[in-house]
DRENZATI-256426 format. One line per 10 residues: number of its first residue (from 1); their letters; for each residue x, y, z of C-alpha. Coordinates in nm, 4 decimals. Layout:
N
NUM	a	X/Y/Z ~ ...;
END
This chain:
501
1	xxxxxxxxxx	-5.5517/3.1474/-4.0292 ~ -5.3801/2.9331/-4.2966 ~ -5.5891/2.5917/-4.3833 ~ -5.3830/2.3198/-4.5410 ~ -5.5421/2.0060/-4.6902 ~ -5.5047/1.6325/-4.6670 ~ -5.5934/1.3923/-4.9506 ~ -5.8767/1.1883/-5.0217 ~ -6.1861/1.1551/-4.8316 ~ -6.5508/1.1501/-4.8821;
11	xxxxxxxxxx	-6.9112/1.3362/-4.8156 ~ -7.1576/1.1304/-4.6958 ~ -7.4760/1.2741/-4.6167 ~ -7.4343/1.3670/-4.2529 ~ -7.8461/1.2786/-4.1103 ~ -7.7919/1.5604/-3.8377 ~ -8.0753/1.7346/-3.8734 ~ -8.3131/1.5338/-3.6384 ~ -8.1326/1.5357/-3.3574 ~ -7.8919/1.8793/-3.3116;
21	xxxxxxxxxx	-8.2199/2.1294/-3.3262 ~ -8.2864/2.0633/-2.9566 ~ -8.1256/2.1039/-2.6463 ~ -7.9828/1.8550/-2.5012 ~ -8.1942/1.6508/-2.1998 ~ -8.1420/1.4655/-1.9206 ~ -8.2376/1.1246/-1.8412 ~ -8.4028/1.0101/-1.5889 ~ -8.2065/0.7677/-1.3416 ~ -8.2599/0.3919/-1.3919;
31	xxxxxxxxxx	-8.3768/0.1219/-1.1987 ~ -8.0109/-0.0603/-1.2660 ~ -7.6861/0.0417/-1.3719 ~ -7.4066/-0.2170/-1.5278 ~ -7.0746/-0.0606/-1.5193 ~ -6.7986/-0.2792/-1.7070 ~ -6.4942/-0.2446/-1.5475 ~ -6.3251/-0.1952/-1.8753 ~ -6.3858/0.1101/-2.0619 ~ -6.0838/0.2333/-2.1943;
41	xxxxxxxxxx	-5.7666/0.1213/-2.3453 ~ -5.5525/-0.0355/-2.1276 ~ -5.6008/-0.3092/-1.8225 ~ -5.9441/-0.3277/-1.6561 ~ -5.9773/-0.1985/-1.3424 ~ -5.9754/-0.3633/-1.0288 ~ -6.3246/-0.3741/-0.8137 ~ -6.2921/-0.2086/-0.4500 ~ -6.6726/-0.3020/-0.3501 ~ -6.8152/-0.6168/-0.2702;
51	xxxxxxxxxx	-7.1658/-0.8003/-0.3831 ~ -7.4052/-0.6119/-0.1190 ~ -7.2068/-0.2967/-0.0393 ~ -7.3989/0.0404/-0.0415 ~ -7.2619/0.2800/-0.2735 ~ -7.2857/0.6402/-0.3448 ~ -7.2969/0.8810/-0.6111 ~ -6.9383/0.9403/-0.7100 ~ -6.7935/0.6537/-0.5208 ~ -6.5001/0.4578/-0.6599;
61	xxxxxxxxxx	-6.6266/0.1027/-0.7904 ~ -6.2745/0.0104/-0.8987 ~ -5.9012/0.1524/-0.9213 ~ -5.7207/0.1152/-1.2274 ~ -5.4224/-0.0910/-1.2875 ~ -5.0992/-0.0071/-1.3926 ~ -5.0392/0.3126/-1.6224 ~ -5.2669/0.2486/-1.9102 ~ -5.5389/0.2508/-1.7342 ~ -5.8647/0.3870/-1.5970;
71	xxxxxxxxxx	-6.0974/0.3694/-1.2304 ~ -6.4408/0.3590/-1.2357 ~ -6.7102/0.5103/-1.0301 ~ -7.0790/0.4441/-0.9388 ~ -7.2694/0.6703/-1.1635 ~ -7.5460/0.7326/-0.8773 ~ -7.6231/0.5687/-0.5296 ~ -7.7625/0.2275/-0.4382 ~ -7.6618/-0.1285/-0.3417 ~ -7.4010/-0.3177/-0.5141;
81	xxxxxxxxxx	-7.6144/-0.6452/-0.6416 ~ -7.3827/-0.8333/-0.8361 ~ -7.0419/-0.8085/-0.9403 ~ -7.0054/-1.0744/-1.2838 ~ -6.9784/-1.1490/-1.6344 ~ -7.2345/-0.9093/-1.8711 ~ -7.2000/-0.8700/-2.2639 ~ -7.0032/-0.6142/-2.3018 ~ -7.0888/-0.3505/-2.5472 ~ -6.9118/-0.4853/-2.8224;
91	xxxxxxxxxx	-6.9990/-0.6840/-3.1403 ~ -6.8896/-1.0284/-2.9932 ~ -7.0954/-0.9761/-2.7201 ~ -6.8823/-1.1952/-2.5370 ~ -6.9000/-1.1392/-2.1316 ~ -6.6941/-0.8444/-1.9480 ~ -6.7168/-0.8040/-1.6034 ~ -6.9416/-0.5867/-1.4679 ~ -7.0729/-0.4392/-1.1751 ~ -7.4464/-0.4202/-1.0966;
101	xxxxxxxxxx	-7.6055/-0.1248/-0.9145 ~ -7.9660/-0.1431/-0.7896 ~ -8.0377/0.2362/-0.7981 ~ -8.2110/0.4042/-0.4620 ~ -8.3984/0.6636/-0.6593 ~ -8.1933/0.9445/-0.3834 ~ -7.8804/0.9801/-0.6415 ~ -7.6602/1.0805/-0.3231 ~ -7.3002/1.2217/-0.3848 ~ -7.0218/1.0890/-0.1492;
111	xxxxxxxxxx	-6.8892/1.3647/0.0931 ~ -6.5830/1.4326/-0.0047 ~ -6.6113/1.5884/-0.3537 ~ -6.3194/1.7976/-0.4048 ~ -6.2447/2.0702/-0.6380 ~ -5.9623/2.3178/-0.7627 ~ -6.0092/2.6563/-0.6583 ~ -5.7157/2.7558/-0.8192 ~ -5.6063/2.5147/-1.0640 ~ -5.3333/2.7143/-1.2448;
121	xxxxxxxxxx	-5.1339/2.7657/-0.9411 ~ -5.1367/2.3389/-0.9544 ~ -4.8389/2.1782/-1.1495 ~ -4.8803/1.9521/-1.4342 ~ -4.8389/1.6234/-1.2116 ~ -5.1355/1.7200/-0.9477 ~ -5.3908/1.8372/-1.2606 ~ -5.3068/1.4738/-1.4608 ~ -5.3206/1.3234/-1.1107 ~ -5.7046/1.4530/-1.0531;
131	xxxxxxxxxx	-5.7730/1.3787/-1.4142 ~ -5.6736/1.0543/-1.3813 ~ -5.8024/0.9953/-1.0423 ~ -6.1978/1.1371/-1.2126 ~ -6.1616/0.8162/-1.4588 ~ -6.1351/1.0681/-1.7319 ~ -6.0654/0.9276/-2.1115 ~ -6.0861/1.0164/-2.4816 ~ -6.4855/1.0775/-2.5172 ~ -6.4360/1.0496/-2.9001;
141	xxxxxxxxxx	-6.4573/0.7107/-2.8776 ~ -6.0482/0.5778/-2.8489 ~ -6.1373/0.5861/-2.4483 ~ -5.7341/0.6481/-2.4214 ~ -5.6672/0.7140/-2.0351 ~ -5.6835/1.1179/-2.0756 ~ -5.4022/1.1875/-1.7624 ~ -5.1481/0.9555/-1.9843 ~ -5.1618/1.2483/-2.2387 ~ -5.1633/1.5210/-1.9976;
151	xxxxxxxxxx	-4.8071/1.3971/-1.8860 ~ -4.6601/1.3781/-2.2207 ~ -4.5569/1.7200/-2.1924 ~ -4.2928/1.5804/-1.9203 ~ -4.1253/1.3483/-2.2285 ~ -4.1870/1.5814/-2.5514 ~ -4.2242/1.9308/-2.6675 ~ -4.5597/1.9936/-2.6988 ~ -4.6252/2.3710/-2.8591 ~ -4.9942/2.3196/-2.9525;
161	xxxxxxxxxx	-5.3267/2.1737/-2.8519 ~ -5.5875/2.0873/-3.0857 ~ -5.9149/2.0168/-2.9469 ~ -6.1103/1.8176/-3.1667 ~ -6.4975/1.9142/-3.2746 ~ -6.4719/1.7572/-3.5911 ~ -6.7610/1.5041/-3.5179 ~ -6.7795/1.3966/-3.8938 ~ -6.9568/1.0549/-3.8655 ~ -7.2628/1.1127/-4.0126;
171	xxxxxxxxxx	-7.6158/1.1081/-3.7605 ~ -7.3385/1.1976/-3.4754 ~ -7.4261/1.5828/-3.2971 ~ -7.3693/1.5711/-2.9204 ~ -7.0379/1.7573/-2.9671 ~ -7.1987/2.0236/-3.2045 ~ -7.4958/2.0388/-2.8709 ~ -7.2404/2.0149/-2.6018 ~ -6.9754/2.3115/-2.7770 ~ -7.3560/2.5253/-2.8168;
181	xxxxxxxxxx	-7.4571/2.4592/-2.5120 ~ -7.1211/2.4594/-2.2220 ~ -6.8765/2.6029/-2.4697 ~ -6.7404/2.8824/-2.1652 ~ -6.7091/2.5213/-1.9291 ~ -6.4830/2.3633/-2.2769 ~ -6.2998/2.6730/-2.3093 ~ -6.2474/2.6371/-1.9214 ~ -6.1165/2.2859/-1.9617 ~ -5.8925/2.4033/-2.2650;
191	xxxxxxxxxx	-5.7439/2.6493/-2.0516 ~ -5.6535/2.4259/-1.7993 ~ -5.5018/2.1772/-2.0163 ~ -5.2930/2.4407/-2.2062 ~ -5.1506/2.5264/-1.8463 ~ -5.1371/2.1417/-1.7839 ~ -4.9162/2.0782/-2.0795 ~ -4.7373/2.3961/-2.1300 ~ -4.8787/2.4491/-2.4614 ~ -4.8299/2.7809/-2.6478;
201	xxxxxxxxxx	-5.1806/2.7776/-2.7881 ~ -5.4497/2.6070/-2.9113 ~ -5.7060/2.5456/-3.1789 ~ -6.0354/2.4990/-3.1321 ~ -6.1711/2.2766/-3.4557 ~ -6.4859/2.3073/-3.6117 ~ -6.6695/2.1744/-3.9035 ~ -6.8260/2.4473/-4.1201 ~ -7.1427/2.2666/-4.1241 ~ -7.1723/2.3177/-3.7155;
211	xxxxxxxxxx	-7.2295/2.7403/-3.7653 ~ -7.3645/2.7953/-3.4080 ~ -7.1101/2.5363/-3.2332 ~ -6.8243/2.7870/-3.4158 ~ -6.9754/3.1017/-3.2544 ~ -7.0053/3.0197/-2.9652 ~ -6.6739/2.8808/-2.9168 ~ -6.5487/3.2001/-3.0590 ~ -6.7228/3.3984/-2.8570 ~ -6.6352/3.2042/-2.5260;
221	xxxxxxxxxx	-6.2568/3.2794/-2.6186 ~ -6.2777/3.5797/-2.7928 ~ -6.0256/3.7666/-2.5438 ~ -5.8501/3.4779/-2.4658 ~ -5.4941/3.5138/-2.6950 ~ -5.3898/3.1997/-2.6950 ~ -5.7098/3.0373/-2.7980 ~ -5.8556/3.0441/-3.1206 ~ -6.1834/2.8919/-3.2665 ~ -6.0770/2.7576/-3.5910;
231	xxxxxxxxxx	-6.3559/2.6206/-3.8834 ~ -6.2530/2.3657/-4.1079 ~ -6.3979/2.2094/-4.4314 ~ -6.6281/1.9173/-4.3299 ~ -6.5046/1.6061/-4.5023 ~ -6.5130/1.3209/-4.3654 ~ -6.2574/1.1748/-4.1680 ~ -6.1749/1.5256/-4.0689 ~ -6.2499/1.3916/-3.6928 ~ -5.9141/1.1598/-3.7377;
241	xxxxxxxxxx	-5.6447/1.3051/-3.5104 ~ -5.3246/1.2504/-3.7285 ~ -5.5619/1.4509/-4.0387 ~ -5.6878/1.6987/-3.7988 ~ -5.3618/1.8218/-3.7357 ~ -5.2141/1.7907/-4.0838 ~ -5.5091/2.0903/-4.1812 ~ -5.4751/2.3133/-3.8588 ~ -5.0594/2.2924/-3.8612 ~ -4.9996/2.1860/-4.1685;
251	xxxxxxxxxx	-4.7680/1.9137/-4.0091 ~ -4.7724/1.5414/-4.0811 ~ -4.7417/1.3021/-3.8233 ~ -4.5070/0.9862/-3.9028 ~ -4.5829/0.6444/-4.0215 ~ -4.6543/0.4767/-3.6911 ~ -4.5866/0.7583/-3.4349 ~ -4.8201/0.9976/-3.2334 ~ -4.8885/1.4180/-3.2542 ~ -4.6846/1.3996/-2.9550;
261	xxxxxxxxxx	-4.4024/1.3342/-3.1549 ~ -4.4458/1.6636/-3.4094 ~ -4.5140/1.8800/-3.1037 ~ -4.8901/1.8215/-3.1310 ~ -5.1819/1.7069/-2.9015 ~ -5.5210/1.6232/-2.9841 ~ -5.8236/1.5636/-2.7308 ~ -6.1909/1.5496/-2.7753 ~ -6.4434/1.8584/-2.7160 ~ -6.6147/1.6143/-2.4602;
271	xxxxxxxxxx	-6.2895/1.5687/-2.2943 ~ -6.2428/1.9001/-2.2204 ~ -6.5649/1.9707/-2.1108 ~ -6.4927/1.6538/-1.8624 ~ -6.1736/1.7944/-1.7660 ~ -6.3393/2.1260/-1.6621 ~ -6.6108/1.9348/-1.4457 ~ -6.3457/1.7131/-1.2206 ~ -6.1056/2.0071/-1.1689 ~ -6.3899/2.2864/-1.1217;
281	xxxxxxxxxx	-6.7218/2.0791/-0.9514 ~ -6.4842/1.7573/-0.8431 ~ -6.6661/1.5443/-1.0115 ~ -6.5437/1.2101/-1.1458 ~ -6.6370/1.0680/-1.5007 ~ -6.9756/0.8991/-1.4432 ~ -7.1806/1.0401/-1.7218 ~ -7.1537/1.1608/-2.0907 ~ -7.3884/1.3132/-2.3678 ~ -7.5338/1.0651/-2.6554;
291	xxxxxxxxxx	-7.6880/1.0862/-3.0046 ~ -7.9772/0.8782/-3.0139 ~ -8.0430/0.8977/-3.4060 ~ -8.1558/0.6460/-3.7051 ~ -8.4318/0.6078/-3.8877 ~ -8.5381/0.3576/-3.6262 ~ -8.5803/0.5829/-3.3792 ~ -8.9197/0.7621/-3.2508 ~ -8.7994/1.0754/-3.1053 ~ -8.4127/1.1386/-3.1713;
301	xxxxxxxxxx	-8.2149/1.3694/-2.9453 ~ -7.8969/1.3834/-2.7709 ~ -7.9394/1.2938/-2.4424 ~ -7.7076/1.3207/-2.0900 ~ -7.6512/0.9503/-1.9876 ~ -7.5279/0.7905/-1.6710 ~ -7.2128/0.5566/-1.7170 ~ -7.3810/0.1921/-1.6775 ~ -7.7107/0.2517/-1.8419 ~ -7.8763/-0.0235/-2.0846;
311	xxxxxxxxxx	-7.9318/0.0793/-2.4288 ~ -8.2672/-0.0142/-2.4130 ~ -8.3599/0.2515/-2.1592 ~ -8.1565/0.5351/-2.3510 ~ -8.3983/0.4301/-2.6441 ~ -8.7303/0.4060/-2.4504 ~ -8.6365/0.7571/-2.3505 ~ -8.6903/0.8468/-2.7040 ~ -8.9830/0.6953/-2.7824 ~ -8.8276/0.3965/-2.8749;
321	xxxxxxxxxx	-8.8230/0.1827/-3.2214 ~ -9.0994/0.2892/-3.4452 ~ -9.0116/-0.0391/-3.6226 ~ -8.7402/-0.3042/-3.5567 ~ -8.3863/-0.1952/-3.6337 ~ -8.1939/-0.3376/-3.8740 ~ -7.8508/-0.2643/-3.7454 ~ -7.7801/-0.1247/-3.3924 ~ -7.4598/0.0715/-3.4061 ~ -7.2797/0.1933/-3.1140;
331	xxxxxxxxxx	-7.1059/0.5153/-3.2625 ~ -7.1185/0.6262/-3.5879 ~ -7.2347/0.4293/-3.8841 ~ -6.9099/0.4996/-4.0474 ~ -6.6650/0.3659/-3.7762 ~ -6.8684/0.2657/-3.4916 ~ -6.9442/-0.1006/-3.3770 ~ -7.2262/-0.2883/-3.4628 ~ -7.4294/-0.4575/-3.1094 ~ -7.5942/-0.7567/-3.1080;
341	xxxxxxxxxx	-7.8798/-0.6264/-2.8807 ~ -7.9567/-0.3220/-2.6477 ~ -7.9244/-0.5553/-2.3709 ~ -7.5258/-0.3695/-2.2978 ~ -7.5001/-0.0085/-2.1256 ~ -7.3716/0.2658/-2.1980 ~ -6.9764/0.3223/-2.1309 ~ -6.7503/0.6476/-2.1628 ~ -6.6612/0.6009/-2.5494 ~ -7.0333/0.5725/-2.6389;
351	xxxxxxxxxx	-7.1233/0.8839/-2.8770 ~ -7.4002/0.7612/-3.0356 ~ -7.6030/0.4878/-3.0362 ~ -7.7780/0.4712/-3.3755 ~ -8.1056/0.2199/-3.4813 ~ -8.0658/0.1696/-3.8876 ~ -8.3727/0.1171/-4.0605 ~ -8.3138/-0.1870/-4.3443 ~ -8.3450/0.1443/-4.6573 ~ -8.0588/0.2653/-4.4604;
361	xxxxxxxxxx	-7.8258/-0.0584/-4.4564 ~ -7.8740/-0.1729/-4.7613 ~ -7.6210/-0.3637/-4.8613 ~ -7.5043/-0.4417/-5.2558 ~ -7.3560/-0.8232/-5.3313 ~ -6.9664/-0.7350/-5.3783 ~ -6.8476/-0.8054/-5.7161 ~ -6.5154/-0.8376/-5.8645 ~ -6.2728/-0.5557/-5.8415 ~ -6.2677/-0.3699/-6.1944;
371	xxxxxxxxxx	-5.9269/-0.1949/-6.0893 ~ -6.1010/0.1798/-6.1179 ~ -5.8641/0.3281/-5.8603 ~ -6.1355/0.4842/-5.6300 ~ -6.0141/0.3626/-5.3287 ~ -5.6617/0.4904/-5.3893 ~ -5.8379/0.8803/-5.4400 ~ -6.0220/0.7953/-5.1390 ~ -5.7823/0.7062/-4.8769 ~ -5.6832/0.9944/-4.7134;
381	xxxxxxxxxx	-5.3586/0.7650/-4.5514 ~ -5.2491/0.7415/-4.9004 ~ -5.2412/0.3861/-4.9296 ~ -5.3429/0.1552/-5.1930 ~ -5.6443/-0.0453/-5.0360 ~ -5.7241/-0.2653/-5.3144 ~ -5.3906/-0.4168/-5.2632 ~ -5.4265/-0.4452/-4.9030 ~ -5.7458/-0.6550/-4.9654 ~ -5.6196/-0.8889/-5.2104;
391	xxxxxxxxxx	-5.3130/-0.9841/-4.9849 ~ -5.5288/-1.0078/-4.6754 ~ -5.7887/-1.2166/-4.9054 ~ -5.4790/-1.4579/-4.9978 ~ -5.3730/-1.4396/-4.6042 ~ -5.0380/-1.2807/-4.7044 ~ -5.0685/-1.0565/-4.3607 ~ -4.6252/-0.9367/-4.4164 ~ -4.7359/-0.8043/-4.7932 ~ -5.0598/-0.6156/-4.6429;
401	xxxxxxxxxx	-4.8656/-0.4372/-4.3452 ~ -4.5600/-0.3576/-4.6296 ~ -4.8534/-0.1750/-4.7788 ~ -4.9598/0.0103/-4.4913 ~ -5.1654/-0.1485/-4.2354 ~ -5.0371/0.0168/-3.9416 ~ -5.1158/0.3554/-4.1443 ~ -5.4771/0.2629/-4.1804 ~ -5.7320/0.4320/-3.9267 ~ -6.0244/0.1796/-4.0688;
411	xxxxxxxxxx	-6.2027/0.5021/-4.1355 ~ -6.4063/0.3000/-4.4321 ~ -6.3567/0.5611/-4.6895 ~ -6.2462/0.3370/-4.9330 ~ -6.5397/0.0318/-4.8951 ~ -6.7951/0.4098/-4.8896 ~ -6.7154/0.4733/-5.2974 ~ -6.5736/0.1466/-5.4114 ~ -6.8280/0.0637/-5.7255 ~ -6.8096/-0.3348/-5.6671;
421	xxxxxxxxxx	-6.9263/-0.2858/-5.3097 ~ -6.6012/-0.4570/-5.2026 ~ -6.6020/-0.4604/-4.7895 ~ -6.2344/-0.3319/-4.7991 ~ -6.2352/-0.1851/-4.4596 ~ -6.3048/-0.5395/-4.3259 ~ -6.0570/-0.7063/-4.4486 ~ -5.8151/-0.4419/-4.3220 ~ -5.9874/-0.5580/-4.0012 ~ -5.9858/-0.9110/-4.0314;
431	xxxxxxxxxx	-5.5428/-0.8174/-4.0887 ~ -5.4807/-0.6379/-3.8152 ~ -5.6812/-0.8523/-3.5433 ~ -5.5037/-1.1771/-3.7053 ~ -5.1751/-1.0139/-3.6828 ~ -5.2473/-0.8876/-3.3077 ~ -5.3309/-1.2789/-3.2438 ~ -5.0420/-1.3388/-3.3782 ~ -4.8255/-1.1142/-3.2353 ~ -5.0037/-1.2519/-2.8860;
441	xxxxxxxxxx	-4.9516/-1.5755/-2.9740 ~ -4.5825/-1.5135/-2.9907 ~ -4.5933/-1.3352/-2.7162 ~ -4.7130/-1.6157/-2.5217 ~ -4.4973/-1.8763/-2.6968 ~ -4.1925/-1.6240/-2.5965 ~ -4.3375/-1.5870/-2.2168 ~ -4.3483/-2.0021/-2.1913 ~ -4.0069/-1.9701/-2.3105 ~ -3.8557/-1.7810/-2.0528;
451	xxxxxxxxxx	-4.0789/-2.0004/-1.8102 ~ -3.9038/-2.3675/-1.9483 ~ -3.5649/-2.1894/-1.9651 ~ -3.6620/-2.0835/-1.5839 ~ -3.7707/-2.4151/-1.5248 ~ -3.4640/-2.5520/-1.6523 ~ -3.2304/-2.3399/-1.5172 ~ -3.3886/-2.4007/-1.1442 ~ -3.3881/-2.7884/-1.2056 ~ -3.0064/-2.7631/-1.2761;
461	xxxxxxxxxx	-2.9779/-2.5063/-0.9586 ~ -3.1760/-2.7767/-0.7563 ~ -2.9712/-3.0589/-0.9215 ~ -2.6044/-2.9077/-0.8634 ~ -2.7886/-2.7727/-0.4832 ~ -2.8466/-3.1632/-0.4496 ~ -2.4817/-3.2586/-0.5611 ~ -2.3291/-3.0070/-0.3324 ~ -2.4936/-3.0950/-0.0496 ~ -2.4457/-3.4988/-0.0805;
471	xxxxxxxxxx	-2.0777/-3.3977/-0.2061 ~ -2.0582/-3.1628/0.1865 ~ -2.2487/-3.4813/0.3180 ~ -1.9562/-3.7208/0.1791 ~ -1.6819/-3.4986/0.3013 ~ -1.8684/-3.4330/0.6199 ~ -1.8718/-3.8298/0.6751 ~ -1.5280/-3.8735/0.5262 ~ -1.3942/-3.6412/0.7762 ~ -1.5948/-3.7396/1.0719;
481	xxxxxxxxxx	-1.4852/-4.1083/0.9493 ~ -1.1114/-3.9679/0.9718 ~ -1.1226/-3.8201/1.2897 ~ -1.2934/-4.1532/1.4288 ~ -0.9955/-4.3437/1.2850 ~ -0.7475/-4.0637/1.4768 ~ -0.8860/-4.0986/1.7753 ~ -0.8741/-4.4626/1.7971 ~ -0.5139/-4.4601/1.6657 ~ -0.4631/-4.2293/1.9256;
491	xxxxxxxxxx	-0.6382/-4.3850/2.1559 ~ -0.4116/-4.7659/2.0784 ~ -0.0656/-4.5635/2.0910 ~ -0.1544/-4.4338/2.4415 ~ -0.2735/-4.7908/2.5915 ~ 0.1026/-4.9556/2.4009 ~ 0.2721/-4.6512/2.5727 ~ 0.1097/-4.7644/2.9118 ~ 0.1599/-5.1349/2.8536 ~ 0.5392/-5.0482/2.8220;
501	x	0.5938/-4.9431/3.1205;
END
């Protein structure tokens, strides 16, 4: 098959080595489980249990709202304890709400767990329906509502499916163990999608530094003909969707627009694999594999992890901290978030969660920019990121997006080689959350508004209502006045008419 390239890029040593030689394990269940009701893009969902309930294995905790959106379900049985605001895993550690599952130790499933038997007899709106009703969503980490995708096929003309085993962030392997491990059950959940969407084929993408993951997938759909296990260079960010496809197609997608829109869709290895467990065991999205890596770390591994699970526990699994970490990074090093603690659970978008020794973070004092041009060979959006800085530096946020912001998938290539140790990426950042503020901010000021205009316009409504009725009042009066005034005319010309005779 025909490769293409995209530009730019970067090697960084990938630190896989201590955790994909061993199978993946299981862990075992914990004594509490905090599931935030937001874990995906989109509105959080909407709790259907109350403080005290008993809950099973399976369960829903909460229905999603609206389209963009995701449920939730109790990753294993217990009582319902608390249903409040937790720091959510995410670098602000500001509060989420959460709810709070005291586990029973029996890790009962509900009764009604329903599967497919025949799922390509099903049409594309009953498979997204299930998919979506399992709480399934991107497991690379975007956590985009996976049945949203499914459907696209109803709006564009999708003709291929790429399904994504990039996994490029350095320290990162629980793809690589889950495509070794279940790659018949992702092949499974390809298939299914492919008749889902009404794909022609699809593309199986590997990294050439993941040998076994490759062969396995290959094998699994060797004598399927519309599948095909496909190994790529690994260069980092191979992972990103839009480059993914530009090697595997050789198409590009547009400045600001989707695969969807070239034909094109992308979802995750672990998505799959999720896909094939709702439609096949009916089971709903209440657990996911994670790297456990750093230098920080006793034993790493990639363990299976219930949805709702504190950090702390995943790491006491492994042995725990052979020394205190530097950096905790939820993800990869690369792209993934930074947590204050490992006080916050684990969630569906959690990959990795990653304890940095201080030799690993170290971190250079930034220096002036000396105009070398690495960051422009690095960016593989093509952009020009030293540019970008300096107008997000001078708060110029119209000059950075005419240079590209929207393009930029913060994939940190450029701040990885810049020589001045300039934090590039983060000023990117810093642009587009000010300009999403922004663009909130108007949004409000445009949504109060419409509310004065409202306002104003059902004052004057009330007003003219008012003038109306005292206007039907006067004319009421004025004519009740005027009949009075008839009748007693009336009334006189019949009493002169008597008196005359």
């Amino acid at each position: 098959m025909q490769l293409f390239k995209f530009r730019g890029g970067v090697h960084p040593a990938d630190n896989k080595a201590a955790t994909n030689s061993e199978d993946i394990t299981s862990m075992p269940l914990p004594k509490h489980l905090y599931v935030p009701l937001q874990q995906h893009i989109g509105a959080p969902a909407r709790p259907e249990v109350n403080v005290g309930d008993t809950v099973l294995k399976g369960q829903l905790l909460a229905h999603s709202q609206g389209m963009i959106s995701a449920p939730i379900h109790a990753p294993s049985s217990g009582k319902v304890i608390e249903i409040g605001e937790r720091p959510a895993p995410h670098p602000s550690g500001l509060p989420v709400r959460t709810v709070v599952i005291e586990t029973d130790g029996e890790d009962r499933w509900i009764d009604d767990v329903t599967k497919l038997d025949d799922p390509f007899s099903k049409s594309t709106n009953e498979i997204a329906t299930r998919v979506g009703a399992a709480g399934i969503v991107g497991m690379g980490g975007a956590t985009f509502p996976s049945a949203v995708k499914l459907k696209l096929s109803a709006r564009n003309d999708i003709h291929t499916l790429v399904i994504n085993g990039g996994e490029c962030e350095p320290y990162l392997s629980c793809d690589d163990r889950l495509m070794r491990e279940h790659s018949e059950d992702i092949v499974d959940g390809v298939r299914i999608i492919l008749h889902t969407i009404k794909a022609e084929r699809a593309y199986l993408v590997v990294e050439d530094n993941k040998p076994e993951a490759f062969e396995a997938l290959e094998k699994a759909c060797k004598y399927i003909g519309n599948i095909e296990a496909v190994k790529v260079p690994a260069r980092y960010p191979m992972g990103s969707e839009k480059h993914m496809i530009q090697v595997v197609t050789g198409l590009e997608v547009p400045a600001g627009g989707l695969g969807a829109d070239i034909g094109v869709l992308v979802h995750n290895m672990g998505t799959a694999y999720a896909i094939h467990r709702t439609v096949r065991e009916g089971r709903p999205l209440i657990s996911r594999v994670v790297t456990v890596g750093g230098g920080a770390v006793s034993e790493p591994r990639n363990v299976e992890v219930l949805i709702g699970t504190p950090l702390k526990d995943v790491v006491d699994f492994c042995g725990g901290l052979t020394e205190e970490a530097e950096r905790i990074v939820m993800g990869g090093p690369m792209m993934g978030q930074n947590m204050p603690s490992l006080d916050v659970p684990v969630v569906k978008g959690t990959s990795g969660i990653i304890a940095l020794t201080k030799p690993e973070t170290i971190q250079n004092e930034p220096s002036p920019c000396i105009r070398c041009g690495s960051c422009v060979r690095a960016c593989p959006c093509g952009l020009v990121p030293l540019q970008m800085a300096a107008h997000a530096k001078a708060g110029n946020l119209d000059k950075v997006v005419e240079f590209g912001l929207v393009d930029c998938v913060a994939c940190g290539c450029c701040s990885y080689v810049c020589p001045s140790h300039i934090p590039l990426v983060q000023y990117f950042n810093y642009a587009k959350g000010e300009l999403a503020a922004r663009q909130q901010a108007k949004h409000k000021a445009e949504e109060n508004r419409k509310l004065i205009e409202a306002k104003n316009q059902r004052v004057e409504r009330e007003k003219q209502a008012k003038a109306e009725a005292a206007a039907k009042r006067k004319a009421e009066a004025a004519k009740r006045k005027a009949a009075r005034e008839a009748a007693k005319k009336k009334k006189e010309q019949a009493e002169a008419a008597v008196a005359a005779e």
